[in-house]
C-alpha positions in Angstrom: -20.3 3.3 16.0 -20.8 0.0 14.0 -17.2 -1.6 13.2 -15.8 -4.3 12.1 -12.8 -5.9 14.9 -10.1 -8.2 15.2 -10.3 -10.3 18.4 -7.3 -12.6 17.3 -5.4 -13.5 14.7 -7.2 -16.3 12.6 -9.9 -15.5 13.7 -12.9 -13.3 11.1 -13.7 -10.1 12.0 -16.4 -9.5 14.3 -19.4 -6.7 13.7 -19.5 -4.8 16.0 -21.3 -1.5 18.0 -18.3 0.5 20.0 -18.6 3.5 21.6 -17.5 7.0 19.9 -13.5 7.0 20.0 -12.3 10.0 22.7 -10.7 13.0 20.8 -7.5 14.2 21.9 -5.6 17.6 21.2 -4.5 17.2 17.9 -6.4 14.5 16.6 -9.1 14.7 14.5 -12.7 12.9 14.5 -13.3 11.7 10.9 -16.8 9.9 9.5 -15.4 7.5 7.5 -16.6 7.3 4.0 -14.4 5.0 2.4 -11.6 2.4 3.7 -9.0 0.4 0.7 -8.3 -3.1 2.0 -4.5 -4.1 1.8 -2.3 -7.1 2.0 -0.8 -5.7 5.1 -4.4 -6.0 6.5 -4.2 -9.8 5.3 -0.9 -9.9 7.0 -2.0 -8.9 10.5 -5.2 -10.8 10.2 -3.2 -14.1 8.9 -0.9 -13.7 12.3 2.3 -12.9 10.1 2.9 -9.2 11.7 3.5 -10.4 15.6 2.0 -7.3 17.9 -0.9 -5.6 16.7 -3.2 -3.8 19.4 -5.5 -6.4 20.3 -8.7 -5.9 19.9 -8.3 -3.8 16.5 -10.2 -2.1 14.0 -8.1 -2.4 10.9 -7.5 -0.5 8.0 -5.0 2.5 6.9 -5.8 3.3 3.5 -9.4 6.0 4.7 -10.7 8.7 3.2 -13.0 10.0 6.0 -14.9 14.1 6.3 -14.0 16.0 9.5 -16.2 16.0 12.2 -14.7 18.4 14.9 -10.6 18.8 16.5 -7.4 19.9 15.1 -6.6 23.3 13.8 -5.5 21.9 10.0 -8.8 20.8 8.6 -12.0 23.1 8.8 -14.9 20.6 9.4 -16.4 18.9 6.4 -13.1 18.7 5.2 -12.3 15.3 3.0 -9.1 13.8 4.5 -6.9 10.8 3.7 -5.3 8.8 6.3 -2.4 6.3 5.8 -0.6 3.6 7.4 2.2 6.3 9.4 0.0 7.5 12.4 2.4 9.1 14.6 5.8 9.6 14.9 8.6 10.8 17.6 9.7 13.7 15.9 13.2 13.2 18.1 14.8 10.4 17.0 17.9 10.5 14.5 16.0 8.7 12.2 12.7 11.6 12.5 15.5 14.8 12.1 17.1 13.0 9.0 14.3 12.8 6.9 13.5 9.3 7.6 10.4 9.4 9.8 9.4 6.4 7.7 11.9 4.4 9.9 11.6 5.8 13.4 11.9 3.1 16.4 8.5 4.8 17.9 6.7 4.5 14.9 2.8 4.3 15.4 0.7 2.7 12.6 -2.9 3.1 11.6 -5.0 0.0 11.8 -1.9 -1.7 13.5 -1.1 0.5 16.6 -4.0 2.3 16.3 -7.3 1.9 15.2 -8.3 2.6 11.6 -10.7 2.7 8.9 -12.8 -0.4 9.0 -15.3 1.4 11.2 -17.9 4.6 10.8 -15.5 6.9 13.0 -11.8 7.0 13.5 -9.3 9.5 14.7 -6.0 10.9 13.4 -3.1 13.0 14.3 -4.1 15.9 12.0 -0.3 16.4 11.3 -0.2 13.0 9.4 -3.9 13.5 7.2 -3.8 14.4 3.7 -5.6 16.5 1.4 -6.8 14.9 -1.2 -7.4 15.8 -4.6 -10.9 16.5 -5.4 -11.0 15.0 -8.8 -11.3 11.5 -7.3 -14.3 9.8 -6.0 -13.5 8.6 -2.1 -13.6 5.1 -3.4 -11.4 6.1 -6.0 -9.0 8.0 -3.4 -8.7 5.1 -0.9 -6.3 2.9 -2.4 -4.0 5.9 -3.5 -3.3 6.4 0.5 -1.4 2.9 0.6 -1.1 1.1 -2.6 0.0 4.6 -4.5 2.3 6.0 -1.7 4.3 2.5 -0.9 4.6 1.8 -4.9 5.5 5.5 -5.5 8.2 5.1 -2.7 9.3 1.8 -4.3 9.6 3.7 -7.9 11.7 6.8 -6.9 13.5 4.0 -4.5 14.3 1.6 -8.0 16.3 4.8 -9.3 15.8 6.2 -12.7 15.3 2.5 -14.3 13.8 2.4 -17.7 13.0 -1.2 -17.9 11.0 -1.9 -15.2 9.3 -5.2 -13.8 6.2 -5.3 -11.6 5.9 -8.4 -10.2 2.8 -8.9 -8.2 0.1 -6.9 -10.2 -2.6 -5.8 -7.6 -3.4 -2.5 -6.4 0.0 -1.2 -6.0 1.7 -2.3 -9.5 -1.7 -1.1 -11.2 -1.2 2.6 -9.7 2.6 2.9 -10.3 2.7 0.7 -13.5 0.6 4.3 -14.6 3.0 6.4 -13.0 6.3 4.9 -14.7 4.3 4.7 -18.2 4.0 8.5 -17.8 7.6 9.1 -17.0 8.9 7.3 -20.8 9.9 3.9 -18.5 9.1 0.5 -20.0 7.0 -1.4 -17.8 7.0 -5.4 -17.7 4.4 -7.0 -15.1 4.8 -10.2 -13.8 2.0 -12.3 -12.5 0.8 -16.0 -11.8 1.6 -18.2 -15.1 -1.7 -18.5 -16.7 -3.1 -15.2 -15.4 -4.2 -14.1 -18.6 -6.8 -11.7 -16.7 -4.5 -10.0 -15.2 -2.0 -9.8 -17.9 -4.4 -8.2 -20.0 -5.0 -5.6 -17.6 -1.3 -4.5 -17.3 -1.7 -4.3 -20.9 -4.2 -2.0 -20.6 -2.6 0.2 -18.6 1.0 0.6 -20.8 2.9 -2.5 -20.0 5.0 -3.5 -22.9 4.7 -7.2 -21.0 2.7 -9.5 -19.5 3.5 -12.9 -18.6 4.9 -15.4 -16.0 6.5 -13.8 -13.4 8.9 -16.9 -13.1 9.7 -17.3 -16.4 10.2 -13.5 -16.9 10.7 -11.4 -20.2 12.8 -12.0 -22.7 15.1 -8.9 -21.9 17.3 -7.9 -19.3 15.8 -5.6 -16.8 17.3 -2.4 -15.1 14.9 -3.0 -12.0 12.1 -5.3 -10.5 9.8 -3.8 -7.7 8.5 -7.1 -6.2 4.8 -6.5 -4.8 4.0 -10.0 -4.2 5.2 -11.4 -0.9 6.9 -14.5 -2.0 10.3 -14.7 -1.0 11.1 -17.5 -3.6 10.9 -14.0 -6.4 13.8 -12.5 -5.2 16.6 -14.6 -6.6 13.9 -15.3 -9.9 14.1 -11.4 -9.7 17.6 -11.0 -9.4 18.3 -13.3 -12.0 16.2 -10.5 -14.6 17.9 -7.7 -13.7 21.2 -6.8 -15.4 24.3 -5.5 -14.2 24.3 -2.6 -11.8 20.1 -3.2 -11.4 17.9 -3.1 -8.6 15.4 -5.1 -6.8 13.3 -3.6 -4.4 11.1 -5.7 -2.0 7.7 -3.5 -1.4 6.0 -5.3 1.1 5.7 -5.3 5.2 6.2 -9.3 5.1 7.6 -11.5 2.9 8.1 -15.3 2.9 11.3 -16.8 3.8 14.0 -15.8 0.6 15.4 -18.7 -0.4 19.6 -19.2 -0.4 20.8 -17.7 -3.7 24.5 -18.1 -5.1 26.2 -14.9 -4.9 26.8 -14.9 -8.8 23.2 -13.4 -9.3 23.8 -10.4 -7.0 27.2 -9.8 -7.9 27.9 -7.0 -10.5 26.8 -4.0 -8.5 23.2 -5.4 -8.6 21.4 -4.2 -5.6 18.8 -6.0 -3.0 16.6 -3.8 -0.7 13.4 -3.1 1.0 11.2 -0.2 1.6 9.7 0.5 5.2 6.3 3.0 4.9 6.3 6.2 3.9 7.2 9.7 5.1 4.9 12.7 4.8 6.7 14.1 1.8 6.0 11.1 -0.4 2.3 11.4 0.0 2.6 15.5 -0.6 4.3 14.5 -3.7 2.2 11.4 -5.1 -1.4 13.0 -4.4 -0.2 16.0 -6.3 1.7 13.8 -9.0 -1.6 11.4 -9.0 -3.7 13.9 -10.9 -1.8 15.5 -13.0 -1.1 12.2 -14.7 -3.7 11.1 -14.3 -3.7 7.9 -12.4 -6.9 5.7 -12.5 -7.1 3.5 -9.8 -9.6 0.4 -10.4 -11.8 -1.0 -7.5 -14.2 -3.6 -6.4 -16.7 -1.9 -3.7 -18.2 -3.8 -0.3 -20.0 -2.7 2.2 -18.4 -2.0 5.8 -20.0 -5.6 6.8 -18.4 -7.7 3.9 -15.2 -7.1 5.1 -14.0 -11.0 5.8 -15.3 -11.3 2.0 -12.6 -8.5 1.2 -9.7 -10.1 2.9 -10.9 -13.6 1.7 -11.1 -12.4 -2.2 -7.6 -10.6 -1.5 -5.8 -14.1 -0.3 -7.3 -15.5 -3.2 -6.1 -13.1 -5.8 -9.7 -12.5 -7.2 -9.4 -9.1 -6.6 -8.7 -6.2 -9.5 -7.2 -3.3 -8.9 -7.8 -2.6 -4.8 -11.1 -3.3 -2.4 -12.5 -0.7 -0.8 -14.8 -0.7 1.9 -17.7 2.0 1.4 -18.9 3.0 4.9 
């Protein structure tokens, strides 16, 4: 199969011809059709997630069609895969309700090899259904982008006022999702970004503007997308008393020292860690209902390095996707 690999961090990916990947019991053998491109790929290709499985085929955002395996999925079957591959099932954190977090955690594209090839496999337990009313490179970035900001949402509590800071693929799915719930949605971005800003407006946001300077009014939450640590006292500094902000991404810069006076008041600081199974059952059936639009720029399986690159430099809009 042709695919695209990471030898080393730093390093572009390499084209490649590897052999068909071994199915196991449970898994399923997927022809990839489509494969989103996230910062988390960026992340592990930029060396700033320590580990990966060396060498690796990223991507965790697929939308592949069943070959053969598994007893869930009927071949021909159009499947999404995300970034949770596999968990334990044992651990406190797995029987809570919090598979998200468990300490065995394995990770499409990370742990495992993903999307940015013609075939991958899955555990069929952690594929999703997707809706049919979206075009695979229309699904892709709903797998990652939509499930992390959907998380982060339902994580920053019933907030009306609500600041998206950061607005790539993730802020441009959920800034549609909070619009549709009555919230108030005020996207920050890079001072001068008037590109940008106008699409936020296009999609509901009541604001556009400098994510640094902020809005003119007090916020009741901030989901920061962008992984700058230097937002999150900026961020907490926007939110009033008894608000929230929650950090999306898998890696952040280094948050800078903040006096305690801007998280004092009950405001609240936290993070979100991947997804559990029962956030993508609920977004992909939430997704058209509303409906969400998801914007993308298409490349071919071999432009993948031109992907990344456009992602680091913030000339994407909306998500990537790889078409296979």
């Amino acid at each position: 199969m042709r695919a695209m690999v990471l030898d080393a961090p730093l390093t572009p990916l390499r084209p490649s011809e590897l052999p068909d990947p071994p199915v196991e019991r449970g898994q399923v053998l997927l022809r990839v059709r489509g494969c989103a491109v996230c910062r988390t790929d960026l992340h592990i290709v930029d060396g700033e997630l320590a580990k990966p499985k060396l060498p690796l085929v990223l991507g965790h955002q697929i939308v592949g069609e069943v070959i053969r395996g598994g007893e869930r999925f009927a071949p021909g079957a159009r499947v999404g895969v995300p970034w949770l591959g596999w968990t334990c099932g044992e651990c406190r954190f797995c029987t809570s309700g919090r598979e998200n977090l468990c300490d065995r955690a394995r990770f499409t594209g990370y742990d495992l090899d993903g999307g940015y090839a013609e075939l991958v496999v899955a555990d069929e337990r952690y594929c999703f259904a997707l809706p049919e009313r979206y075009a695979d490179d229309q699904a892709a970035p709903l797998l990652c982008a939509g499930l992390i900001g959907y998380r982060s949402l339902r994580l920053a509590g019933d907030a009306e006022r609500i600041g998206l800071y950061g607005f790539g693929a993730s802020a441009h799915i959920v800034c549609q999702v909070a619009v549709s719930q009555g919230r108030r949605v005020f996207a920050g971005t890079r001072a001068g970004d008037e590109e940008t800003q106008a699409f936020a407006r296009s999609l509901g946001a009541v604001w556009a503007g400098d994510a640094l300077g902020g809005p003119t009014e007090e916020l009741d939450a901030v989901i920061l997308f962008a992984p700058a640590g230097e937002l999150v006292p900026v961020a907490l500094r926007h939110v009033s008393k008894g608000g929230s902000v929650v950090c999306a991404g898998i890696h952040m810069s280094d948050i800078p020292s903040f006096p305690y006076e801007i998280l004092w008041g009950e405001r609240v600081l936290r993070s979100v860690a991947n997804l559990t199974r029962a956030d993508g059952d609920e977004f992909l059936e939430l997704a058209p209902a509303i409906p969400v639009r998801t914007e993308v720029e298409t490349f071919p399986l071999e432009a993948a390095n031109e992907a990344l690159d456009r992602l680091r430099r913030g000339a994407v809009r909306g998500a990537a996707v790889l078409i296979v």
